[in-house]
Backbone as CSV, one residue per row, in Angstrom:
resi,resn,N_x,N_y,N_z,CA_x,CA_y,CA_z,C_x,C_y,C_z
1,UNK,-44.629,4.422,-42.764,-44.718,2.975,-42.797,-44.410,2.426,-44.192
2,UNK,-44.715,3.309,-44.944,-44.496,2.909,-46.810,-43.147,2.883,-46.870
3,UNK,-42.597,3.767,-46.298,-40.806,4.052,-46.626,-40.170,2.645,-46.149
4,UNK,-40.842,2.148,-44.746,-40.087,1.264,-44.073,-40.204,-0.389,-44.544
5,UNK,-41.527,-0.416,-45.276,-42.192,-1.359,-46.176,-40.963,-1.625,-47.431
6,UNK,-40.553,-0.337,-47.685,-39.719,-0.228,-49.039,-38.339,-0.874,-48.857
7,UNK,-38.209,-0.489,-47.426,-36.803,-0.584,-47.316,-36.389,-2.596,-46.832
8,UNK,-37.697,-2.759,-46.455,-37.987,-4.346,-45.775,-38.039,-5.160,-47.190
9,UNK,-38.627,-4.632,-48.592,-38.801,-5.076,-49.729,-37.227,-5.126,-50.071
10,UNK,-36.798,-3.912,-50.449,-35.662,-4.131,-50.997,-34.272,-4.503,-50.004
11,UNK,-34.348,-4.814,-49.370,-32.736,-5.343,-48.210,-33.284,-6.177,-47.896
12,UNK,-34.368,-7.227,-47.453,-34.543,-7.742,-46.093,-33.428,-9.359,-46.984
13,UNK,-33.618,-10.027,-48.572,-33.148,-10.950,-48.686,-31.745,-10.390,-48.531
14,UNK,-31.435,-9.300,-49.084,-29.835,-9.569,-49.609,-29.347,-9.330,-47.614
15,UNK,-29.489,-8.858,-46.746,-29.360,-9.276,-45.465,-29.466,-10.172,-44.645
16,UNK,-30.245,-10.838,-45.146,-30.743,-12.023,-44.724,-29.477,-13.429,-45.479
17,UNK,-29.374,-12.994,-46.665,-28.245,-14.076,-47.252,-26.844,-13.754,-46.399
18,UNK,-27.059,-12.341,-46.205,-25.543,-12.525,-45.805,-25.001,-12.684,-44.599
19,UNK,-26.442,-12.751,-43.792,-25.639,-13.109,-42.310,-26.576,-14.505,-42.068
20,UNK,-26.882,-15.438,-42.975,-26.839,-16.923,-43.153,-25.420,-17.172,-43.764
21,UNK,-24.780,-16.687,-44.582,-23.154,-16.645,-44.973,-22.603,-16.638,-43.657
22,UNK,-22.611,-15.672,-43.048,-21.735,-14.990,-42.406,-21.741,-16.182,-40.682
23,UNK,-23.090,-16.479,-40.511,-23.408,-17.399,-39.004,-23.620,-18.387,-39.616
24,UNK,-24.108,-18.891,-40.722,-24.639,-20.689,-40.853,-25.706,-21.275,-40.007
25,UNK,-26.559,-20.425,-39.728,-27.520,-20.350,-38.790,-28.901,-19.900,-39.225
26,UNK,-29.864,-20.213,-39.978,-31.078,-19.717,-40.096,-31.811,-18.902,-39.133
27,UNK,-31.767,-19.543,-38.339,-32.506,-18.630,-37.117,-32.233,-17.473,-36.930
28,UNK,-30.618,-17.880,-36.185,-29.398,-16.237,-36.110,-29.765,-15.461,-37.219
29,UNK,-30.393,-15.769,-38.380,-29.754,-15.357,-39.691,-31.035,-14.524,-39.516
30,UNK,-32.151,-15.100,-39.699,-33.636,-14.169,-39.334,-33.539,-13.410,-38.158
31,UNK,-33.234,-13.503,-37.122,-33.004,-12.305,-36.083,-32.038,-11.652,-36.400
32,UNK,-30.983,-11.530,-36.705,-30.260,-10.343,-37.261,-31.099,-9.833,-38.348
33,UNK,-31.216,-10.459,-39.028,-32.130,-9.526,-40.179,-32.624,-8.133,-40.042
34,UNK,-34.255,-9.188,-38.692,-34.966,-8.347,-38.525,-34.344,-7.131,-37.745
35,UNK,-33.285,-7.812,-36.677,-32.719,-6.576,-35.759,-32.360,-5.345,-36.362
36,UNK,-31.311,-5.451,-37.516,-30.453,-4.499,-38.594,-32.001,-3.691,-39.074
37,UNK,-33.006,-4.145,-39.708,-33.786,-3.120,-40.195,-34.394,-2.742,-39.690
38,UNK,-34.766,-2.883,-37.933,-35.632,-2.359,-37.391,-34.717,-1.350,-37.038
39,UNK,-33.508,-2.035,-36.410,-32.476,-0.653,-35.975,-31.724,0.199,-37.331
40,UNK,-31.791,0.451,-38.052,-31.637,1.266,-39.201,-33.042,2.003,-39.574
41,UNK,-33.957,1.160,-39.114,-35.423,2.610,-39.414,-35.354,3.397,-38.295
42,UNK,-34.855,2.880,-37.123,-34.755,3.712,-35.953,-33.704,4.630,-35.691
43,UNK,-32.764,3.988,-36.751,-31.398,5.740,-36.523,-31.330,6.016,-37.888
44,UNK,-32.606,6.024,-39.309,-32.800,6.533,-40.279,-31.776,7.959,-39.966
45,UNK,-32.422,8.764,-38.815,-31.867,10.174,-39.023,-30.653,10.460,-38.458
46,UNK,-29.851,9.453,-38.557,-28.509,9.037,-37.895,-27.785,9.044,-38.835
47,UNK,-28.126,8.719,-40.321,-27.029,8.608,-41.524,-26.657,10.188,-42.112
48,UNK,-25.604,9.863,-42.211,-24.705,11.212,-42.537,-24.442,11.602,-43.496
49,UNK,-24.414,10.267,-44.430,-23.815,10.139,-45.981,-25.385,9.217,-46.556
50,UNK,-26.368,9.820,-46.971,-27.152,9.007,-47.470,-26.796,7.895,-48.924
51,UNK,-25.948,8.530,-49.532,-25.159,7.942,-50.897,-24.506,6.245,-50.439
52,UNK,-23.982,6.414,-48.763,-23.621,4.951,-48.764,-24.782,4.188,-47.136
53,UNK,-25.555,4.557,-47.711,-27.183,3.790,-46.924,-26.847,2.494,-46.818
54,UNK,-26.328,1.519,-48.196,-26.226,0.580,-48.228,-24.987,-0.150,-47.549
55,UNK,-24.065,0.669,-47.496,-22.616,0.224,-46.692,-23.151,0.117,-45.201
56,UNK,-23.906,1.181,-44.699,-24.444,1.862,-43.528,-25.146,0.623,-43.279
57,UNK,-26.366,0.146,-43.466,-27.060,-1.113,-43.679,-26.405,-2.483,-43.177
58,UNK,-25.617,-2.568,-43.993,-24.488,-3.869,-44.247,-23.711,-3.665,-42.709
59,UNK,-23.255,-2.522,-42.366,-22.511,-2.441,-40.949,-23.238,-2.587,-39.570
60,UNK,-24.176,-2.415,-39.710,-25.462,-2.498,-38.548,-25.578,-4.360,-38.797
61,UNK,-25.886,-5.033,-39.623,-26.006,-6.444,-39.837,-24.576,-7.238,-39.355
62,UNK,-23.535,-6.687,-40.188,-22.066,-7.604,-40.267,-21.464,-7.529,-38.879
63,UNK,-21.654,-5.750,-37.942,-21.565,-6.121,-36.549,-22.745,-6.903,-35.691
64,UNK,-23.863,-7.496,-36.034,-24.198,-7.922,-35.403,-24.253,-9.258,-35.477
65,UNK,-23.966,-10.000,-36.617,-22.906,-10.624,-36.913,-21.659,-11.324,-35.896
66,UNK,-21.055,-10.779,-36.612,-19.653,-10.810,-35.494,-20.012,-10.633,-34.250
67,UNK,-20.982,-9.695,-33.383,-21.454,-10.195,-32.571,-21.928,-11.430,-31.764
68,UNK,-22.806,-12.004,-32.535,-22.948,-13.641,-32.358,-21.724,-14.379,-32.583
69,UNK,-21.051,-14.291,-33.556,-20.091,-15.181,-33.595,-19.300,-15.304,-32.184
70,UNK,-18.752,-14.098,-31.515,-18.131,-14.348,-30.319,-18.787,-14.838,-29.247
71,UNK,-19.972,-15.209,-29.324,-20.986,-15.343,-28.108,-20.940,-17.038,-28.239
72,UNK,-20.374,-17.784,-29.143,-20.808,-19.075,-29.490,-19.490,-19.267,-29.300
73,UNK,-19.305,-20.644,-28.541,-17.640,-21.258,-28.251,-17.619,-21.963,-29.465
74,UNK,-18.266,-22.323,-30.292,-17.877,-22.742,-31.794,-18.772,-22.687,-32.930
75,UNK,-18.239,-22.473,-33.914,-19.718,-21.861,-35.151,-19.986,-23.484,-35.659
76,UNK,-21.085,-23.757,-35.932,-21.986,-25.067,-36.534,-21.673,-24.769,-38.385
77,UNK,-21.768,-26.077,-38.893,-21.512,-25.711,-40.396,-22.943,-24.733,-40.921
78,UNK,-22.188,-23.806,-42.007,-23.862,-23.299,-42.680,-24.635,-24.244,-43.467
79,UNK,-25.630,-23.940,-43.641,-26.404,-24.464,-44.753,-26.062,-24.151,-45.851
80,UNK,-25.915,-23.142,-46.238,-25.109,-22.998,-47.689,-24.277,-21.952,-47.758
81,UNK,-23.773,-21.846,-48.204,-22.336,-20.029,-48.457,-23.573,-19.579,-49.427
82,UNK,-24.065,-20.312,-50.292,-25.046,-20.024,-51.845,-26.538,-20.105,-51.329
83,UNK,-26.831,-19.368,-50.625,-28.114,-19.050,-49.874,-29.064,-19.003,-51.087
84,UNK,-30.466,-18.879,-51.470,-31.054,-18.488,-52.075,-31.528,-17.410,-52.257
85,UNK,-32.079,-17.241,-53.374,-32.873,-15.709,-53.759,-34.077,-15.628,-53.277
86,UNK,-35.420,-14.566,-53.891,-36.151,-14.423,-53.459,-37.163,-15.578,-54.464
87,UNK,-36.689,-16.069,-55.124,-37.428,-17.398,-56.158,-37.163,-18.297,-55.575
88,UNK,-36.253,-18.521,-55.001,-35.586,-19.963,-54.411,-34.543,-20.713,-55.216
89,UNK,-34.292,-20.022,-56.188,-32.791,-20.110,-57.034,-31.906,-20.115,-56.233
90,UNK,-30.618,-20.779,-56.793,-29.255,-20.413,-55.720,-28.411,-20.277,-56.570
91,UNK,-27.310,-19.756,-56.444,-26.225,-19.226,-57.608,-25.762,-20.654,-58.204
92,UNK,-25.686,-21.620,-56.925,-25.212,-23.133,-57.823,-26.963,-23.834,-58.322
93,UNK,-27.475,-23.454,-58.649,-28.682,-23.661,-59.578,-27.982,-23.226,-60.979
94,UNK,-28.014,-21.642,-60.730,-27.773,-20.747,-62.096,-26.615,-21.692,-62.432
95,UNK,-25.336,-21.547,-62.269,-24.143,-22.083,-62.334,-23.982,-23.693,-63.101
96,UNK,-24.728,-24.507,-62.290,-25.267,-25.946,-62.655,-26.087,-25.861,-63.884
97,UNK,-27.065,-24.891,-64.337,-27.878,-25.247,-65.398,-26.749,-24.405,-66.812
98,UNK,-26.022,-23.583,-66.514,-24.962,-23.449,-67.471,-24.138,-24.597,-67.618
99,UNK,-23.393,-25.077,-66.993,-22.327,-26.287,-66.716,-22.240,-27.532,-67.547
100,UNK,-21.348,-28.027,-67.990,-21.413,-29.468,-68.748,-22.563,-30.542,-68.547
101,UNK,-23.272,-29.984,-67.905,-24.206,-31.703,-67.431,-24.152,-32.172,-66.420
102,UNK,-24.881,-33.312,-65.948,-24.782,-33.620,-64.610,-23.629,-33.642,-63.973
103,UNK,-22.247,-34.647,-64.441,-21.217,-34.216,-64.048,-20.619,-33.112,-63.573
104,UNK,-20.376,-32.136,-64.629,-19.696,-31.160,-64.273,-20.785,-30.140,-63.245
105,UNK,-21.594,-30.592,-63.019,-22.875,-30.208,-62.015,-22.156,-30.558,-60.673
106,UNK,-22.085,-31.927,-60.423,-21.685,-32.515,-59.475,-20.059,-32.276,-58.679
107,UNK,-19.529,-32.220,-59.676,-18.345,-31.410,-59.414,-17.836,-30.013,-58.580
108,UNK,-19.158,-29.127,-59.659,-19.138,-28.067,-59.123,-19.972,-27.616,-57.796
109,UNK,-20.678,-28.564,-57.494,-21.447,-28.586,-56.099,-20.211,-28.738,-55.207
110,UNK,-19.649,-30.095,-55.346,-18.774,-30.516,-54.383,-17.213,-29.534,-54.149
111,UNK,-17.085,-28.311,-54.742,-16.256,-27.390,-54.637,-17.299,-26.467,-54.109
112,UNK,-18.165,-25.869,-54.697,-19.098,-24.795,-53.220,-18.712,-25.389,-51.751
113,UNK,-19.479,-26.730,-51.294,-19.411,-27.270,-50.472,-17.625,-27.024,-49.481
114,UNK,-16.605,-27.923,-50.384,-15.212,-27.470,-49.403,-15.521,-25.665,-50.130
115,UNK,-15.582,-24.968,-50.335,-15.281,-23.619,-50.056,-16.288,-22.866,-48.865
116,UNK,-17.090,-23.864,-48.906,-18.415,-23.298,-47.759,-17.749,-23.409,-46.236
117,UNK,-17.169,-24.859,-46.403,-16.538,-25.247,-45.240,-15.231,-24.579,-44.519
118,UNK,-14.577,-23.867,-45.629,-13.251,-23.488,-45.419,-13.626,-21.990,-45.249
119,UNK,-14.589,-21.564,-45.759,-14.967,-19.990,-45.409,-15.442,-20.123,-44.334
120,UNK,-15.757,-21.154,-43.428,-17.005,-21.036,-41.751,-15.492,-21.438,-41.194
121,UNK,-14.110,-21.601,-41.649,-13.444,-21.811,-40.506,-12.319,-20.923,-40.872
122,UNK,-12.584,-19.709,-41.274,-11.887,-18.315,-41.714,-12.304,-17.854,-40.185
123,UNK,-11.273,-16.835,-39.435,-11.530,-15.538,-38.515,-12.686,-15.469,-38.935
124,UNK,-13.221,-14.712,-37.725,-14.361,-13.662,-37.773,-14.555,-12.374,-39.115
125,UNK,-13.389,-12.330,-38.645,-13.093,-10.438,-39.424,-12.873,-10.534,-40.862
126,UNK,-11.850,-12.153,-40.767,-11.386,-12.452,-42.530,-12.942,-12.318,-43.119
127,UNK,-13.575,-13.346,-42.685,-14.798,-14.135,-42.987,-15.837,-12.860,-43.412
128,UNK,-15.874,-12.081,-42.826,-16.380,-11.139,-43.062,-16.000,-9.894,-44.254
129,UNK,-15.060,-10.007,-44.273,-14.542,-9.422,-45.265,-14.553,-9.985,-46.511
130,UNK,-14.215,-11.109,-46.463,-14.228,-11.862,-47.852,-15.796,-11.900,-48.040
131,UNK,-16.530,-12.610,-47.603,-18.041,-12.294,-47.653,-18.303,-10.896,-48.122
132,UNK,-18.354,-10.126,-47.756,-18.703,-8.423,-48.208,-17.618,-8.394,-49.753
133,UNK,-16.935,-8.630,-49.867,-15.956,-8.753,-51.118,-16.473,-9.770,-51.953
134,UNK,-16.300,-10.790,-52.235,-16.927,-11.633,-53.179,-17.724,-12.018,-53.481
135,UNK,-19.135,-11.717,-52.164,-20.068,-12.501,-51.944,-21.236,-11.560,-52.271
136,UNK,-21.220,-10.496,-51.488,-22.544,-9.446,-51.479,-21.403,-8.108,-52.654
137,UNK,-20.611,-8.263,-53.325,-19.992,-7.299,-54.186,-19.189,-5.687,-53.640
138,UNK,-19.104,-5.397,-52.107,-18.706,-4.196,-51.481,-16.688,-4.304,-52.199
139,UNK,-16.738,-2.780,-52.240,-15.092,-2.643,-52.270,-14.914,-2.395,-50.859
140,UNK,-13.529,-2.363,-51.159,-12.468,-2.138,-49.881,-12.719,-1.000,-49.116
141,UNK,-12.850,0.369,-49.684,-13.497,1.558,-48.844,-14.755,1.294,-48.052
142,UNK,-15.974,0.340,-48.753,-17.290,0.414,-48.746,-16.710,-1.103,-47.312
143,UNK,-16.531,-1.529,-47.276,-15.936,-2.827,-45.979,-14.728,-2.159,-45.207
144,UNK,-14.019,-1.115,-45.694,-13.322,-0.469,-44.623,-14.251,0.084,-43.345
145,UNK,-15.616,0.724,-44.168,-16.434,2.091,-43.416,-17.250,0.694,-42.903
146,UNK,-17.735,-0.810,-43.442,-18.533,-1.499,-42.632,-18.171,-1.726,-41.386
147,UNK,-16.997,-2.648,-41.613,-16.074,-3.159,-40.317,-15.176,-2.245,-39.184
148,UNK,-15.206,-1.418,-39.931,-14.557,0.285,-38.826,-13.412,-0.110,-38.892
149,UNK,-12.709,-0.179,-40.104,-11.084,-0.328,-40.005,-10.371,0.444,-41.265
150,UNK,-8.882,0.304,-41.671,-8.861,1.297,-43.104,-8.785,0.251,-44.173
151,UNK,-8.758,0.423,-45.546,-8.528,0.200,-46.674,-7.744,-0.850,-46.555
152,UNK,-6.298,-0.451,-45.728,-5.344,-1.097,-45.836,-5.379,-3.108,-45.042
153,UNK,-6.339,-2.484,-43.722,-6.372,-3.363,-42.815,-7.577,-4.653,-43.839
154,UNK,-8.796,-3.828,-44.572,-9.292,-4.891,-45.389,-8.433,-5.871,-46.498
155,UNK,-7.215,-5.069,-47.082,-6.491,-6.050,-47.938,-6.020,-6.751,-47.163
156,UNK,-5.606,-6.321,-46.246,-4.284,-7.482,-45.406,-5.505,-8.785,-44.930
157,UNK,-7.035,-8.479,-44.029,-7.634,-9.565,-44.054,-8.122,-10.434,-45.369
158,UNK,-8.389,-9.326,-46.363,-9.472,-10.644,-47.733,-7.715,-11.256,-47.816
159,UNK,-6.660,-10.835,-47.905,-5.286,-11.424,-48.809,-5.486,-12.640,-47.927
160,UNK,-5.191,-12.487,-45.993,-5.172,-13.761,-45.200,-5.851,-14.622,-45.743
161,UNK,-7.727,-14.269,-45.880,-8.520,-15.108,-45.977,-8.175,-15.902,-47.719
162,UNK,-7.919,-15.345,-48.551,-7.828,-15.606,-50.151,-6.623,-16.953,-49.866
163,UNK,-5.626,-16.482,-49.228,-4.202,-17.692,-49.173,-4.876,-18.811,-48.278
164,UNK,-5.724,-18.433,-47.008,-6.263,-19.397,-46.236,-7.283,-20.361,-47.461
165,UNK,-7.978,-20.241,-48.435,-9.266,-20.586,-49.126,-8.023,-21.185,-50.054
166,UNK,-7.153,-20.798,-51.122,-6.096,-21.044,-51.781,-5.647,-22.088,-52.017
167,UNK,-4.954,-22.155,-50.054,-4.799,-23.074,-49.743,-5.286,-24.414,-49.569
168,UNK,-6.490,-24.203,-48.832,-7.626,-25.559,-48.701,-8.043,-26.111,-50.178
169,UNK,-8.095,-24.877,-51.231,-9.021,-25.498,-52.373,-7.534,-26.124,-53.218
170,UNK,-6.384,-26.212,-52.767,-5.560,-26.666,-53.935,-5.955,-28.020,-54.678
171,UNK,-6.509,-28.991,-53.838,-6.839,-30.088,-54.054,-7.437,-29.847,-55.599
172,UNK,-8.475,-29.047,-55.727,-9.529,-28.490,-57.199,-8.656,-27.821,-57.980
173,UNK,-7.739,-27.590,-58.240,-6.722,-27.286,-59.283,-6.849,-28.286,-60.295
């Protein structure tokens, strides 16, 4: 029960942020959560490669994930791409209290915001990928072995999704 305590301590936020990223859904976002770590203490003796636990982790969540997403005839906006921590910080907190001042505060909110928007209307698969890439920090091998595809198939989606985001954000140039 200590091990599983440990493992609920250390994953339950960074899982929890990323499939509120990933659905825009609080709720969804807490039942996947909990689902991924109950079902990862339950096929504990299922991992093969203990070294990538955390990729392993992330793939049990991101398919269940994508799961929901196909179950819904259309995804609702998220609450934030910039979820919070376990303080209640959010990266556009950190970001904002570095920044020029209120202005350049305001600015930089209102670019999270269109990138929040333009990442919830990325594919499934892009969306996911770019998320695991920029968002929660995975390489291309470590999101090849999440999403069950190769190396190659992750560049070709983050590249789609990067020209799709590119595109929308030219306006902020």
């Amino acid at each position: 029960m200590a091990a599983f305590e440990a493992l609920v301590d250390r994953y339950q936020g960074p899982i929890f942020r990323h499939a509120l990223r990933m659905l825009g859904d609080r709720a969804e976002a807490e039942d996947v959560t909990q689902d991924s770590l109950v079902a990862t203490w339950r096929r504990l003796d299922q991992l093969n490669e203990p070294a990538h636990f955390r990729a392993w982790l992330y793939r049990g969540a991101t398919h269940r994930c994508l799961d929901q997403l196909r179950q819904r005839a259309r995804t609702p906006a998220p609450e934030s791409l910039d979820a919070p921590d376990p303080a209640g910080r959010t990266l556009l907190d950190a970001e904002a209290a570095d920044g020029p001042g209120p202005e350049g505060a305001a600015v930089h909110g209102a670019q999270w915001q269109a990138l929040a928007v333009l990442v919830r209307e990325l594919p499934p698969n892009q969306r996911a990928c770019w998320i695991l890439r920029e968002l929660d920090g995975f390489g291309c091998a470590e999101i090849a072995r999440i999403v069950r595809t190769t190396e190659g198939g992750v560049r070709g989606q983050l590249a789609r999704a990067r020209a799709s985001l590119a595109k929308g954000m030219a306006e902020w140039r």
